[in-house]
CHARMM internal coordinates of N, CA and C (Angstrom, degrees):
IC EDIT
DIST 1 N 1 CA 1.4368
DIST 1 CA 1 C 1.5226
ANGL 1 N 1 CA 1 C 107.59
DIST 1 C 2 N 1.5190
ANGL 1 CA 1 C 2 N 104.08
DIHE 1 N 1 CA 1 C 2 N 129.93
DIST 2 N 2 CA 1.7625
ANGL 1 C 2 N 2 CA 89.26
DIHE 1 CA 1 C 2 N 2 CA 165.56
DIST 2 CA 2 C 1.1702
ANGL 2 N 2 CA 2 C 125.72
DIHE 1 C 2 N 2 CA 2 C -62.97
DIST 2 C 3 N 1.6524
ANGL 2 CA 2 C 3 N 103.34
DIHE 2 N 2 CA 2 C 3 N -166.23
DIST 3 N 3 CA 1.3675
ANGL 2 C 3 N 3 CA 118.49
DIHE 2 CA 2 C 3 N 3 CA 164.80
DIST 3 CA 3 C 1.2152
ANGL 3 N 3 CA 3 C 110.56
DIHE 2 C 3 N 3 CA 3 C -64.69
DIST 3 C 4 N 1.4784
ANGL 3 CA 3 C 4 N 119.19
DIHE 3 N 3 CA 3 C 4 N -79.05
DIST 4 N 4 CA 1.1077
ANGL 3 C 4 N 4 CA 127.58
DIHE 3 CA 3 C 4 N 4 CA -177.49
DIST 4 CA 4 C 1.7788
ANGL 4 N 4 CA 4 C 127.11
DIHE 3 C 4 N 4 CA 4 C -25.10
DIST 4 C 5 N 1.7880
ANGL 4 CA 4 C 5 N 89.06
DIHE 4 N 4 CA 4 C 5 N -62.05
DIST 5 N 5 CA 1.3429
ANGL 4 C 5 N 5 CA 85.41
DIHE 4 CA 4 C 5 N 5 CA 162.96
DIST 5 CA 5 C 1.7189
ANGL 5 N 5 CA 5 C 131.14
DIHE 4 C 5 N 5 CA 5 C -70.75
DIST 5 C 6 N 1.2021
ANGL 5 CA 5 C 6 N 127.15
DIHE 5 N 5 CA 5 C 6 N 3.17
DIST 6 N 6 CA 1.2338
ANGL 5 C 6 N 6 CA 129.11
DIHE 5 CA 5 C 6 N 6 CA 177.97
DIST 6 CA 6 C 1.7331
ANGL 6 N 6 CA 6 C 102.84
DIHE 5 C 6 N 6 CA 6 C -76.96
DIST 6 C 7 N 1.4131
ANGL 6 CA 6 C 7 N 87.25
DIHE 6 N 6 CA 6 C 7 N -32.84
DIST 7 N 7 CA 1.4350
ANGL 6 C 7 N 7 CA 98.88
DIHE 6 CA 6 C 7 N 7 CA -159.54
DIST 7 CA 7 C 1.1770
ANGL 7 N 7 CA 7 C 111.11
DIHE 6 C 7 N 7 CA 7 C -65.18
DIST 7 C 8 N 1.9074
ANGL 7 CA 7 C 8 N 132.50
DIHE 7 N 7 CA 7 C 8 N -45.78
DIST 8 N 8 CA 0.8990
ANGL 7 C 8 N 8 CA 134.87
DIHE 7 CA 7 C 8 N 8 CA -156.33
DIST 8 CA 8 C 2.1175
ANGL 8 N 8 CA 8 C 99.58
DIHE 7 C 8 N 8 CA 8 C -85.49
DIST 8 C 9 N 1.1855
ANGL 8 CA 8 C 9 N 100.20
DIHE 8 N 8 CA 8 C 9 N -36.21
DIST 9 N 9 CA 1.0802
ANGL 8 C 9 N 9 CA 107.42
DIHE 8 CA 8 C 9 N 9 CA 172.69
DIST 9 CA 9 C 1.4126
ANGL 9 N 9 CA 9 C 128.39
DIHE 8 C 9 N 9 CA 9 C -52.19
DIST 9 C 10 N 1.5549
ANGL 9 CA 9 C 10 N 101.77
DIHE 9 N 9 CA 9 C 10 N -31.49
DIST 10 N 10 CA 1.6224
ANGL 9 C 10 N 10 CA 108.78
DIHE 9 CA 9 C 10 N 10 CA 173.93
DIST 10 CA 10 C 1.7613
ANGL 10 N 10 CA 10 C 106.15
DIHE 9 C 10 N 10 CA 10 C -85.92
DIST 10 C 11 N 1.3450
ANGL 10 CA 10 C 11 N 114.27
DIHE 10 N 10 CA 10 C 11 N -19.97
DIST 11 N 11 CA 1.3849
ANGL 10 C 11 N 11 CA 117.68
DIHE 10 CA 10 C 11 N 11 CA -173.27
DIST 11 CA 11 C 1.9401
ANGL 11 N 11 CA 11 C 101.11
DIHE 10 C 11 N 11 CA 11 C -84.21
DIST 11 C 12 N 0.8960
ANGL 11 CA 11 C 12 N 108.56
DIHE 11 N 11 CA 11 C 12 N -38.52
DIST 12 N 12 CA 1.7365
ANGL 11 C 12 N 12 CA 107.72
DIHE 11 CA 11 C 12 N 12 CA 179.50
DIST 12 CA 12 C 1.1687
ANGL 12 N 12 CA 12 C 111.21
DIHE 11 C 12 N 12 CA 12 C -80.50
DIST 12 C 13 N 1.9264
ANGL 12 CA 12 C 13 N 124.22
DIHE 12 N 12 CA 12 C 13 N -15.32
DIST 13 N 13 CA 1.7391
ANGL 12 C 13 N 13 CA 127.58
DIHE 12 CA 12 C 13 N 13 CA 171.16
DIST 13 CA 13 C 2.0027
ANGL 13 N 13 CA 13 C 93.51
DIHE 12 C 13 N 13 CA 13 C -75.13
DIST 13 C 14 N 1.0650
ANGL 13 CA 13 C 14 N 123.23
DIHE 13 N 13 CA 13 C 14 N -53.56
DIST 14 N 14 CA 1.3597
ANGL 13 C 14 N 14 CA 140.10
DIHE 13 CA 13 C 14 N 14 CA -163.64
DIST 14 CA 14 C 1.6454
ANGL 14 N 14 CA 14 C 109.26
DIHE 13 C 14 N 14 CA 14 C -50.73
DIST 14 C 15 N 1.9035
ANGL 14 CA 14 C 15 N 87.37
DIHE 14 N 14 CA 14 C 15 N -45.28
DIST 15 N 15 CA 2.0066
ANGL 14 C 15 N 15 CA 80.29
DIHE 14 CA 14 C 15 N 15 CA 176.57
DIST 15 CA 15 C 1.5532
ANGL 15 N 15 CA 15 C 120.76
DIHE 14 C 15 N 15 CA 15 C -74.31
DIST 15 C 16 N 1.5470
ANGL 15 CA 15 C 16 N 115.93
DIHE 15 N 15 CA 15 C 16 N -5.89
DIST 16 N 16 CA 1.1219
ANGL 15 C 16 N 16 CA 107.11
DIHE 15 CA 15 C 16 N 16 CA -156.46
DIST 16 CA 16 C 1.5529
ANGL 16 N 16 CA 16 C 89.06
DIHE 15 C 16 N 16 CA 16 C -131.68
DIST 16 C 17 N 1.6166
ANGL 16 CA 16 C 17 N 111.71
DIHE 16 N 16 CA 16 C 17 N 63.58
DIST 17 N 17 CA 1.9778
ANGL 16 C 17 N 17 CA 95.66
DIHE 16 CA 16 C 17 N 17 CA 173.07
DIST 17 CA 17 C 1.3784
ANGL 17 N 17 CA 17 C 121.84
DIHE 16 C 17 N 17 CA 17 C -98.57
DIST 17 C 18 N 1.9585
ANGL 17 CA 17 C 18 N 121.26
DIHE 17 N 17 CA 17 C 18 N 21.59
DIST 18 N 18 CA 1.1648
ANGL 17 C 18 N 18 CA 95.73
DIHE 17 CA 17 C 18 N 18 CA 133.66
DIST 18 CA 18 C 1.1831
ANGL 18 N 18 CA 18 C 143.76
DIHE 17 C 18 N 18 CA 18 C -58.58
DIST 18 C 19 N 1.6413
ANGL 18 CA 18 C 19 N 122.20
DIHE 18 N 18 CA 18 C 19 N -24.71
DIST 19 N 19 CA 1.7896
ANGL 18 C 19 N 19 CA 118.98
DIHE 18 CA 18 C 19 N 19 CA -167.54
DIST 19 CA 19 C 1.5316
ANGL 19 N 19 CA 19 C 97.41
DIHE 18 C 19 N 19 CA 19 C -95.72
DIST 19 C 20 N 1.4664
ANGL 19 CA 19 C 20 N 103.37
DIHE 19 N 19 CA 19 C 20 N 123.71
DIST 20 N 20 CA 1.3929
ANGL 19 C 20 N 20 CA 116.52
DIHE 19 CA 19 C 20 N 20 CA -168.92
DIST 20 CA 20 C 1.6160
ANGL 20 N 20 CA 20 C 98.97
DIHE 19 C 20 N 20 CA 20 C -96.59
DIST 20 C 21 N 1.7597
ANGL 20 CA 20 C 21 N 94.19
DIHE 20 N 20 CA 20 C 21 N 136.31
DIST 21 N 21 CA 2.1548
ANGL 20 C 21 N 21 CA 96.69
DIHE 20 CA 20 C 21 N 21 CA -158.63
DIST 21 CA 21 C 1.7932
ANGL 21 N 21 CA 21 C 85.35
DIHE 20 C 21 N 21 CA 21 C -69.07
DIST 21 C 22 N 0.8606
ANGL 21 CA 21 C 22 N 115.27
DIHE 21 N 21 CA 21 C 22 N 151.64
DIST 22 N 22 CA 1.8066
ANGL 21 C 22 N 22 CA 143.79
DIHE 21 CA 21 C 22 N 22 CA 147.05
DIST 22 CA 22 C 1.7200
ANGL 22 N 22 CA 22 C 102.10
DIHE 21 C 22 N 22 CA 22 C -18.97
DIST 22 C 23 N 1.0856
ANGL 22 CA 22 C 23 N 111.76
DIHE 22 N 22 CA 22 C 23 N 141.90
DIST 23 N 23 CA 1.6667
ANGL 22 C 23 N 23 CA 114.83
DIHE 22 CA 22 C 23 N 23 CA 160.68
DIST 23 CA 23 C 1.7525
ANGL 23 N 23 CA 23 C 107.66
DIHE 22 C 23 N 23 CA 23 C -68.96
DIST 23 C 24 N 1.0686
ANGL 23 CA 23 C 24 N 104.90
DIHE 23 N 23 CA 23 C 24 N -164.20
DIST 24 N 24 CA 1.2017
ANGL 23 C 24 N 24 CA 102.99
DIHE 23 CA 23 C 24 N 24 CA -160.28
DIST 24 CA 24 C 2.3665
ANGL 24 N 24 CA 24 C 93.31
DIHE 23 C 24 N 24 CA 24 C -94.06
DIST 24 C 25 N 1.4987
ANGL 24 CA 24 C 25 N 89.19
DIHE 24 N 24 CA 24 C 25 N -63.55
DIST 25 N 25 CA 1.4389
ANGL 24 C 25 N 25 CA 90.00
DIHE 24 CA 24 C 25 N 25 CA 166.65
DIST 25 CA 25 C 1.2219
ANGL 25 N 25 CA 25 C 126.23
DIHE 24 C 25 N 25 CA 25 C -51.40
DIST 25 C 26 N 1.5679
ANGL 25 CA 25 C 26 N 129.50
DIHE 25 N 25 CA 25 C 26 N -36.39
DIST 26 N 26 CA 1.3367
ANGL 25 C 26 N 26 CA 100.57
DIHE 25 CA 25 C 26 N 26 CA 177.34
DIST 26 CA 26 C 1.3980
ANGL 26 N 26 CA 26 C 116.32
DIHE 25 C 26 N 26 CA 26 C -75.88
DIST 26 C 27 N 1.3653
ANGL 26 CA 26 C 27 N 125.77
DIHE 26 N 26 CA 26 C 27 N -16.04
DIST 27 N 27 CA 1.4803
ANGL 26 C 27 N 27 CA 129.19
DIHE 26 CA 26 C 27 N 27 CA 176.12
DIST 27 CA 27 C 1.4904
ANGL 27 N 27 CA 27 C 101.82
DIHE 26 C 27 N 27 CA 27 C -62.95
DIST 27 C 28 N 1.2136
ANGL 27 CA 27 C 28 N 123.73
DIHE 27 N 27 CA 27 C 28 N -56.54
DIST 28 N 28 CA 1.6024
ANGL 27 C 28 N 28 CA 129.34
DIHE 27 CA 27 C 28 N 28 CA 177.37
DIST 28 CA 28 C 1.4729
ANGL 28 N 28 CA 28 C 102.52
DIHE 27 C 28 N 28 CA 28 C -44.14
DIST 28 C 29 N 1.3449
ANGL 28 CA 28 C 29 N 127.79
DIHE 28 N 28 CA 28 C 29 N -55.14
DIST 29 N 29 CA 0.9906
ANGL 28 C 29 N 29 CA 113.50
DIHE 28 CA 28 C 29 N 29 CA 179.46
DIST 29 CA 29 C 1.9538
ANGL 29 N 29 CA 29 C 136.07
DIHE 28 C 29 N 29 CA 29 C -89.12
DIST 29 C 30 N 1.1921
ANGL 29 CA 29 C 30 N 94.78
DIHE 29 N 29 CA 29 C 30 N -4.08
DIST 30 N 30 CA 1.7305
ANGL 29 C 30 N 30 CA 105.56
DIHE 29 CA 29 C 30 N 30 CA 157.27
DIST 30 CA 30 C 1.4044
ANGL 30 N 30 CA 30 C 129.34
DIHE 29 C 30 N 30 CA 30 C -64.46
DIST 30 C 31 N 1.8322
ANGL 30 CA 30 C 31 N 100.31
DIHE 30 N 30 CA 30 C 31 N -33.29
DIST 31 N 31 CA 1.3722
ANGL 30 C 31 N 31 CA 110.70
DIHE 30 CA 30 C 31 N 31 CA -169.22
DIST 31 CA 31 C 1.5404
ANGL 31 N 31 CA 31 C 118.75
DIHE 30 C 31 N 31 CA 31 C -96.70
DIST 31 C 32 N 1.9268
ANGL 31 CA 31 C 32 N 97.67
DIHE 31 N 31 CA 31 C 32 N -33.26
DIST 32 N 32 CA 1.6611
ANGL 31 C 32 N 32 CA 112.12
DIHE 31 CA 31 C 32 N 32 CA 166.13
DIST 32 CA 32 C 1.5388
ANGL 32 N 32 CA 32 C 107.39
DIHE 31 C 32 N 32 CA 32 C 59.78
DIST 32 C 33 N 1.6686
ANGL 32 CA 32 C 33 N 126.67
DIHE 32 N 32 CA 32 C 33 N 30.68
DIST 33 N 33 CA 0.7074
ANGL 32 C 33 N 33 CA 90.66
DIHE 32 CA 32 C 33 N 33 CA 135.10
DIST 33 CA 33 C 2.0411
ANGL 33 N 33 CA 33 C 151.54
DIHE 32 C 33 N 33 CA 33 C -156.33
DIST 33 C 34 N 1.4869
ANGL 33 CA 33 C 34 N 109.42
DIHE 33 N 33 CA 33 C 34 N -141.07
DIST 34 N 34 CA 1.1296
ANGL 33 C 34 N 34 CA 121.07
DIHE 33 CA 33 C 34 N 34 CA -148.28
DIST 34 CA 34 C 1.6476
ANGL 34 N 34 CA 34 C 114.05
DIHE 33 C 34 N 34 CA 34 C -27.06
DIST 34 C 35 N 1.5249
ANGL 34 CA 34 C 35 N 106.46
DIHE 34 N 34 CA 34 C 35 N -48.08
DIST 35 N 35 CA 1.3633
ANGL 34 C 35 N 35 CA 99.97
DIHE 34 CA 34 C 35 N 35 CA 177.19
DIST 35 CA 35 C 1.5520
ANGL 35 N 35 CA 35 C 105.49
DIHE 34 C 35 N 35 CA 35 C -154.58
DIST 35 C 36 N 1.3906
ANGL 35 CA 35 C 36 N 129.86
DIHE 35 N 35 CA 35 C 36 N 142.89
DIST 36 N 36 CA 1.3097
ANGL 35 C 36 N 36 CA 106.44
DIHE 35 CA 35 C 36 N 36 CA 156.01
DIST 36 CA 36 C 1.8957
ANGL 36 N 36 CA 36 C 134.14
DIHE 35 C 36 N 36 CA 36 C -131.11
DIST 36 C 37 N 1.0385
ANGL 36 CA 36 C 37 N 98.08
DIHE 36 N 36 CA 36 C 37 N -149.80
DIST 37 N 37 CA 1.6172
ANGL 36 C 37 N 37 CA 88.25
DIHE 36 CA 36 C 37 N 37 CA -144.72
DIST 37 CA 37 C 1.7961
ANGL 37 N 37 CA 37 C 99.38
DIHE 36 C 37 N 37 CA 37 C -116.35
DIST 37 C 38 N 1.2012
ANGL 37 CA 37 C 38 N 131.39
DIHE 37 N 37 CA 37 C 38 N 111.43
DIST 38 N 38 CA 1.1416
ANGL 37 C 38 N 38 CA 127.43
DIHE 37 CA 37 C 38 N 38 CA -151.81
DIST 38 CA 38 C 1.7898
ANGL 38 N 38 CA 38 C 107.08
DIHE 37 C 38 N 38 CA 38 C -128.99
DIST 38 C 39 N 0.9852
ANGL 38 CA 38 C 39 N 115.64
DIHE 38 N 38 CA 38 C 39 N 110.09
DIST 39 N 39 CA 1.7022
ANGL 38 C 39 N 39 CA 109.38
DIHE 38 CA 38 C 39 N 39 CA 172.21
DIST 39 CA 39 C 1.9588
ANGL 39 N 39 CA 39 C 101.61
DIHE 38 C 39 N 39 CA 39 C -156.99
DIST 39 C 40 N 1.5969
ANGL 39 CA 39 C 40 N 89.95
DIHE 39 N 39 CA 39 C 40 N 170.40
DIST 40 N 40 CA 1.0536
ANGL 39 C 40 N 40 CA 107.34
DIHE 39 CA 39 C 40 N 40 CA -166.14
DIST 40 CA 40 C 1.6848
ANGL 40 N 40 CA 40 C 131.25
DIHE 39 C 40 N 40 CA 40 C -136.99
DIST 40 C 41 N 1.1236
ANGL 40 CA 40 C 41 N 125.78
DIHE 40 N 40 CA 40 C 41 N 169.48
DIST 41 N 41 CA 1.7630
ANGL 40 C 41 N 41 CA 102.35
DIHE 40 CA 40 C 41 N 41 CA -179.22
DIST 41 CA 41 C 1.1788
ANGL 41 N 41 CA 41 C 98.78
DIHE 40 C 41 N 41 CA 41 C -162.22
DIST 41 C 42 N 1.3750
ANGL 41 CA 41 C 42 N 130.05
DIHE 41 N 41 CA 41 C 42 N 164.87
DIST 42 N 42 CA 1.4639
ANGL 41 C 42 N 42 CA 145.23
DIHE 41 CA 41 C 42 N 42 CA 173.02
DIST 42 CA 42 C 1.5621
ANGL 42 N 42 CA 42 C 110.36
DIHE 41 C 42 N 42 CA 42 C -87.68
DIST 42 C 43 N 1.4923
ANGL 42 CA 42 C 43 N 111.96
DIHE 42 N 42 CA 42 C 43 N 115.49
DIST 43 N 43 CA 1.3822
ANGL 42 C 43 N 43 CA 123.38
DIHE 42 CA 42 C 43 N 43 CA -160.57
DIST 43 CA 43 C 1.7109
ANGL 43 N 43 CA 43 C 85.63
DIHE 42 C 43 N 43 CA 43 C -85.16
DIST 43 C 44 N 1.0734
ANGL 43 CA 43 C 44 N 147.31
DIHE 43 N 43 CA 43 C 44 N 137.05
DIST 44 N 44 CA 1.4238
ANGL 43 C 44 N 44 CA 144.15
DIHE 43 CA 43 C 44 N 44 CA 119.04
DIST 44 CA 44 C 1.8003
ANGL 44 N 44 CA 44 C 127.63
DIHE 43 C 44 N 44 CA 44 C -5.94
DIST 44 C 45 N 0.9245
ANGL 44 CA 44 C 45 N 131.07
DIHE 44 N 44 CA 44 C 45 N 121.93
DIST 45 N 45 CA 1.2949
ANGL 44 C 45 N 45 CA 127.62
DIHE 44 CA 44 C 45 N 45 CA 161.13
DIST 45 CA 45 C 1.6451
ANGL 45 N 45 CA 45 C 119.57
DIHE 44 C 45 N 45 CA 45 C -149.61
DIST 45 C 46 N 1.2118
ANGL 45 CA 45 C 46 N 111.72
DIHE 45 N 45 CA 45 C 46 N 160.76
DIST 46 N 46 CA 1.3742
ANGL 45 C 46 N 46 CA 122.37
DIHE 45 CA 45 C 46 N 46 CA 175.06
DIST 46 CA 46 C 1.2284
ANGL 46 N 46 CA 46 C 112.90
DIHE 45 C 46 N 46 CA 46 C -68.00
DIST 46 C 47 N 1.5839
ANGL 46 CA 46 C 47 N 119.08
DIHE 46 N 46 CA 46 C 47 N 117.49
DIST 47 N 47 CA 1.5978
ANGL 46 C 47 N 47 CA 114.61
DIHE 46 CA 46 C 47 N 47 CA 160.87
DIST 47 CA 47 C 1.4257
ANGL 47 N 47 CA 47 C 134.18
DIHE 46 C 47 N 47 CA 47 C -16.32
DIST 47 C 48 N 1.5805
ANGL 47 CA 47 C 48 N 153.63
DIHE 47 N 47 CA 47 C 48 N 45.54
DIST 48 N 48 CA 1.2809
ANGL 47 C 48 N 48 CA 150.76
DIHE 47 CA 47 C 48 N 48 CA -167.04
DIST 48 CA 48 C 1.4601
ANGL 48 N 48 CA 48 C 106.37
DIHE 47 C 48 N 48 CA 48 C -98.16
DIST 48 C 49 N 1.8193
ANGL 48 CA 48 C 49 N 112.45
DIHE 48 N 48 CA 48 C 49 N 121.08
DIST 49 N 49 CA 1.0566
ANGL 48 C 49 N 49 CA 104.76
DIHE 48 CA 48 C 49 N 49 CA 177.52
DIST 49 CA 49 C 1.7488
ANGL 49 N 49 CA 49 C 128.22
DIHE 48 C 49 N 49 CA 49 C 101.47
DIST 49 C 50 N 1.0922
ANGL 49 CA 49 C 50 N 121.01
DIHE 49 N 49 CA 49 C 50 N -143.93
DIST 50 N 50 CA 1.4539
ANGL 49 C 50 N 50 CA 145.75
DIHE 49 CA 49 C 50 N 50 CA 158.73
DIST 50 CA 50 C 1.9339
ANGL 50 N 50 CA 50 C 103.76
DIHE 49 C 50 N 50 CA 50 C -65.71
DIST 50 C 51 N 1.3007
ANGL 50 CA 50 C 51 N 103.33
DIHE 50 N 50 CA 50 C 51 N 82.88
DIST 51 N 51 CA 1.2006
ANGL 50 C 51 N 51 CA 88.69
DIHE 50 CA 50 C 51 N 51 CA -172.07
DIST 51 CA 51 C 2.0037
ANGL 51 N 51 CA 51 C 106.45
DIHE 50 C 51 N 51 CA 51 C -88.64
DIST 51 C 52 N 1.0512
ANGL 51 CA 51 C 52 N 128.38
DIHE 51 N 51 CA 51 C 52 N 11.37
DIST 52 N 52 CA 1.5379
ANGL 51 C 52 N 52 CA 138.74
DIHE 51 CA 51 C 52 N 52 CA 146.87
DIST 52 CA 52 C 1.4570
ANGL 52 N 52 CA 52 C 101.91
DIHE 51 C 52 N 52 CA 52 C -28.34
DIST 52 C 53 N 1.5647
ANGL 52 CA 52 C 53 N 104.15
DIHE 52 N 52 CA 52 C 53 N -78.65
DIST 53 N 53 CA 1.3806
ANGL 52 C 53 N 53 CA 133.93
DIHE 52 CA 52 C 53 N 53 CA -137.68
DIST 53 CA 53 C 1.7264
ANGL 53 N 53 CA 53 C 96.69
DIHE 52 C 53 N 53 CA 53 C -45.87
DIST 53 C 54 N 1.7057
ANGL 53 CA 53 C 54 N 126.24
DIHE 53 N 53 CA 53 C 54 N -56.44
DIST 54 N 54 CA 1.2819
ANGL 53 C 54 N 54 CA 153.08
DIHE 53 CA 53 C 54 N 54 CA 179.68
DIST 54 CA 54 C 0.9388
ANGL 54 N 54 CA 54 C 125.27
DIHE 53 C 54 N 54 CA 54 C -89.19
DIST 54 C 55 N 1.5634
ANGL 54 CA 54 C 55 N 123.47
DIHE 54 N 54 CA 54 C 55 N 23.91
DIST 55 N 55 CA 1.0958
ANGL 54 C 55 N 55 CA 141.25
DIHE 54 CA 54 C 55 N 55 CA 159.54
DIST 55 CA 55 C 1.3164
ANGL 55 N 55 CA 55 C 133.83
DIHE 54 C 55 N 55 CA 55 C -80.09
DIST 55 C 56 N 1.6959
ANGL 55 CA 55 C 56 N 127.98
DIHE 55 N 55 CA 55 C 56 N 102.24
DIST 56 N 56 CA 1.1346
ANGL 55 C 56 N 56 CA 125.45
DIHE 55 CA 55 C 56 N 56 CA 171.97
DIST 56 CA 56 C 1.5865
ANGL 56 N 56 CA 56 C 132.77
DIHE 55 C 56 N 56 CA 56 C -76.37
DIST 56 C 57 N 1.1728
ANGL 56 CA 56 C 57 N 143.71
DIHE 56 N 56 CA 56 C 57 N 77.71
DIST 57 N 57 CA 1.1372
ANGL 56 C 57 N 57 CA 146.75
DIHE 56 CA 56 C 57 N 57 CA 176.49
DIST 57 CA 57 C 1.9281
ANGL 57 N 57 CA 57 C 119.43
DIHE 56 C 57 N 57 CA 57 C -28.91
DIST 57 C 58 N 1.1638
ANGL 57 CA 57 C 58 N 89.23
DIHE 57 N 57 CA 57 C 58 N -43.72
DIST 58 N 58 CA 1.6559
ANGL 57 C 58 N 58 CA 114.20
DIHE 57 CA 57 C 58 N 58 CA 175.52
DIST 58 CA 58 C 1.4043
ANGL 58 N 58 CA 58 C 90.17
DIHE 57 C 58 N 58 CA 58 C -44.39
DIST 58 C 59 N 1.3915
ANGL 58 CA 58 C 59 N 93.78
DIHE 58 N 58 CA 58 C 59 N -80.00
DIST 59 N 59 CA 1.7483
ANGL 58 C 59 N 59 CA 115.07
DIHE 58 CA 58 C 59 N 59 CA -145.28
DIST 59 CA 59 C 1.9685
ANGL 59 N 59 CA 59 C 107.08
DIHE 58 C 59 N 59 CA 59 C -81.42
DIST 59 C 60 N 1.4000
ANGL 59 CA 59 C 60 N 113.77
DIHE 59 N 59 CA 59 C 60 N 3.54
DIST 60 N 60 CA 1.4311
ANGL 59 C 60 N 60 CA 134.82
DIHE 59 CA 59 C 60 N 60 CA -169.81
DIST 60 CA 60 C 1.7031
ANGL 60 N 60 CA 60 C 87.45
DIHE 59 C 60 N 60 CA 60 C 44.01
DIST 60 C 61 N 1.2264
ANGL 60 CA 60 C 61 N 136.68
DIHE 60 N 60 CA 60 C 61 N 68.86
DIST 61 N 61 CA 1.5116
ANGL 60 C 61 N 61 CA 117.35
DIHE 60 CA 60 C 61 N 61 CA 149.41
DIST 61 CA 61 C 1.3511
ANGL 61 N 61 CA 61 C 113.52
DIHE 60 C 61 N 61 CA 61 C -173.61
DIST 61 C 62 N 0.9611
ANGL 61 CA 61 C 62 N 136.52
DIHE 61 N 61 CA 61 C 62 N 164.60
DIST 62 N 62 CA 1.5397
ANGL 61 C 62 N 62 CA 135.91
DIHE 61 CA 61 C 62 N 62 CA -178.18
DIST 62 CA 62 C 1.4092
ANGL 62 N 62 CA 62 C 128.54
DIHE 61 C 62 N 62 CA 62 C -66.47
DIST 62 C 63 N 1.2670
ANGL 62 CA 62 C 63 N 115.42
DIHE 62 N 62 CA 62 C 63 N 150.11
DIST 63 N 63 CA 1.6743
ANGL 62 C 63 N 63 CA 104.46
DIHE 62 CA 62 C 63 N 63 CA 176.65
DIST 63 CA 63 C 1.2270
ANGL 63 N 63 CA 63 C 90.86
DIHE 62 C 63 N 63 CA 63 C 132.79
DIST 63 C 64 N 2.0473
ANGL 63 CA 63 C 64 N 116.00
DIHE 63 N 63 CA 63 C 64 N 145.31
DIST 64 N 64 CA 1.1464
ANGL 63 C 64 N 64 CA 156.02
DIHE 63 CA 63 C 64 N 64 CA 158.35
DIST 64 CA 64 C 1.5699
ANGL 64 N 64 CA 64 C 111.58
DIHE 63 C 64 N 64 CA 64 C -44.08
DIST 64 C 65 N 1.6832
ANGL 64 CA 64 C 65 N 102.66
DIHE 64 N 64 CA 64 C 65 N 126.28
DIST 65 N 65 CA 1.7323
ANGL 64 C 65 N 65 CA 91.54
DIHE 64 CA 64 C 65 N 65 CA 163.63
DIST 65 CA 65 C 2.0828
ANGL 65 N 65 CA 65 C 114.86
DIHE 64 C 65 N 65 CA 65 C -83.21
DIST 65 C 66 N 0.8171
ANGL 65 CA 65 C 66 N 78.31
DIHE 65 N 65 CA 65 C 66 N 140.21
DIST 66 N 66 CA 1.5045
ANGL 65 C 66 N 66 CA 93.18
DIHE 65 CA 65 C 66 N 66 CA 171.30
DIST 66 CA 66 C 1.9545
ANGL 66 N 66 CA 66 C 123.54
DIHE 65 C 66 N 66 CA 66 C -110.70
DIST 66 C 67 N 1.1787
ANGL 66 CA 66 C 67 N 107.19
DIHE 66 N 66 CA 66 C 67 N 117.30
DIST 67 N 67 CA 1.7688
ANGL 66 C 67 N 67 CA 118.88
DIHE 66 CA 66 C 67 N 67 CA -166.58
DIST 67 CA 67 C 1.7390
ANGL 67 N 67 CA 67 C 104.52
DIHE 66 C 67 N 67 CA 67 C -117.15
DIST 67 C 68 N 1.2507
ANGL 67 CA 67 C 68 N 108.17
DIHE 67 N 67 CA 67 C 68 N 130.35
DIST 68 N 68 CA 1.0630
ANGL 67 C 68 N 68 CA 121.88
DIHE 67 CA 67 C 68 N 68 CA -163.32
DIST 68 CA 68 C 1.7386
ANGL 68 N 68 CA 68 C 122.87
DIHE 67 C 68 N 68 CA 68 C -129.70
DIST 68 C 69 N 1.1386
ANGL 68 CA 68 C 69 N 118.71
DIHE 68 N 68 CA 68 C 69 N 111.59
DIST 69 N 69 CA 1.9541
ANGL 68 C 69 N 69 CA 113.65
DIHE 68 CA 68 C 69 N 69 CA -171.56
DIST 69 CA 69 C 1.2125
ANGL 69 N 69 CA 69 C 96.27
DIHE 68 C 69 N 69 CA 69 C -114.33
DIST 69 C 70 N 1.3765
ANGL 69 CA 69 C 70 N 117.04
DIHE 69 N 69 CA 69 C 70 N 124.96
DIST 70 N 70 CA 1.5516
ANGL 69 C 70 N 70 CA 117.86
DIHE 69 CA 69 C 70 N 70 CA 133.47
DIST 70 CA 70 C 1.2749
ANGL 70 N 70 CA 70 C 109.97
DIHE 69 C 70 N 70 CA 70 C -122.98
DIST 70 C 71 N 1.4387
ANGL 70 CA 70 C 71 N 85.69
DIHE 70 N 70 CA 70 C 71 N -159.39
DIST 71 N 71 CA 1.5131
ANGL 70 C 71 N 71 CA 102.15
DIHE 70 CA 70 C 71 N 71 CA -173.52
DIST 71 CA 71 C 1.5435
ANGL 71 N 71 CA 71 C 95.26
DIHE 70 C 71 N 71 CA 71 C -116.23
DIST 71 C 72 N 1.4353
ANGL 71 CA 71 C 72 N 126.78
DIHE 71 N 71 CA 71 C 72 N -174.67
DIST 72 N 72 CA 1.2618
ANGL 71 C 72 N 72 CA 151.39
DIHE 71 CA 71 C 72 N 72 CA -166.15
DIST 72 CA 72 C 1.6356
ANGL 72 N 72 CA 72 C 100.57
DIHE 71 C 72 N 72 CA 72 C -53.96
DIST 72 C 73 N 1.1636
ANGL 72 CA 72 C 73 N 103.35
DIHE 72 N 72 CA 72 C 73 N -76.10
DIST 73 N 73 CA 1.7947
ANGL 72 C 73 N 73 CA 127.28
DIHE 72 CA 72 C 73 N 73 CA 173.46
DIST 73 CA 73 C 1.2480
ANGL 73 N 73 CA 73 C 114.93
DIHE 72 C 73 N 73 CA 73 C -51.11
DIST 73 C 74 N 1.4916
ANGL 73 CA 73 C 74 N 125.90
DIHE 73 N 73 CA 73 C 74 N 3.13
DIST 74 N 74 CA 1.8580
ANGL 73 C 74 N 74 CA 118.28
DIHE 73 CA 73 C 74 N 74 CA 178.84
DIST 74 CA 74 C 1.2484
ANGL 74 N 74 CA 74 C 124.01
DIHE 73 C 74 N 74 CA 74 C 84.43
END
COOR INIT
IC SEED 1 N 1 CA 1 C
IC BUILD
């Protein structure tokens, strides 16, 4: 997914935080299906703070993991 599109996506979740997103299982199980597709990556960020806390050793540099499920279709 891009930026862009991450972006707008987080801006149209943001206007609307009464509707609280689905857990993860009941979404798995609304949609049913066959298999899905799950990976993840170390987002980059600026040192703020406790810089321990966001520290990747792996990757020698800072930044949040980020985990991701879909399904087949996106």
């Amino acid at each position: 997914m891009s930026q862009p599109t991450s972006s707008r996506l987080g801006q149209a979740r943001t206007a609307r935080p009464s509707l609280p997103a689905p857990g993860l299982l009941r979404a798995l199980r609304e949609a049913d299906p066959d298999y899905v597709l799950l990976d993840g990556t170390l987002a980059e960020r600026d040192r703020v703070g406790d810089s321990r806390a966001d520290y990747s050793h792996e990757h020698r540099r800072h930044g949040v993991n980020v985990q991701v499920v879909t399904d087949p279709a996106g």
